[in-house]
Phi, psi and omega in degrees: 000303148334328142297303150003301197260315171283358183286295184270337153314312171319300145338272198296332178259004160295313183282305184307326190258017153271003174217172186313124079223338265201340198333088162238049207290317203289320199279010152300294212289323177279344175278324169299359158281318171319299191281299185342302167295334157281291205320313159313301177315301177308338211254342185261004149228037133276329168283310222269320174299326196256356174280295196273022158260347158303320169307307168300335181261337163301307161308313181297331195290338200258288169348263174330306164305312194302310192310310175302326160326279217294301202295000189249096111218314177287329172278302153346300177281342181288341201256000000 
């Protein structure tokens, strides 16, 4: 409840203090020019990160079939 509550204060003074009285609309507009571009950098090397760990499990996954391949070959050929 208490997050909540602190939640929508947060809120209501993000919006008061993007319009008058209080006009701090332009140093908004500069941190988001600012951040829009790290904030890019980061979200693309969290995909580039989550591409090669998608690479390594696939590989691990094609390993782990092949192994498994031999042994139903190897139980096969004992029976």
């Amino acid at each position: 409840m208490v997050a909540l509550i602190v939640g929508i204060v947060f809120i209501g003074f993000a919006v008061f203090s993007a319009f008058p009285p209080l006009a701090w609309w332009d140093e908004i507009l500069n941190f988001l020019k600012g951040g829009v571009p790290v904030f890019a950098l980061f979200i693309g090397l969290i995909a580039v990160f989550i591409g090669i760990a998608d690479i390594k499990d696939r590989i691990e996954a094609k390993k782990e079939e092949a192994e498994e391949a031999k042994e139903d070959a190897a139980q096969s050929e004992e029976q």
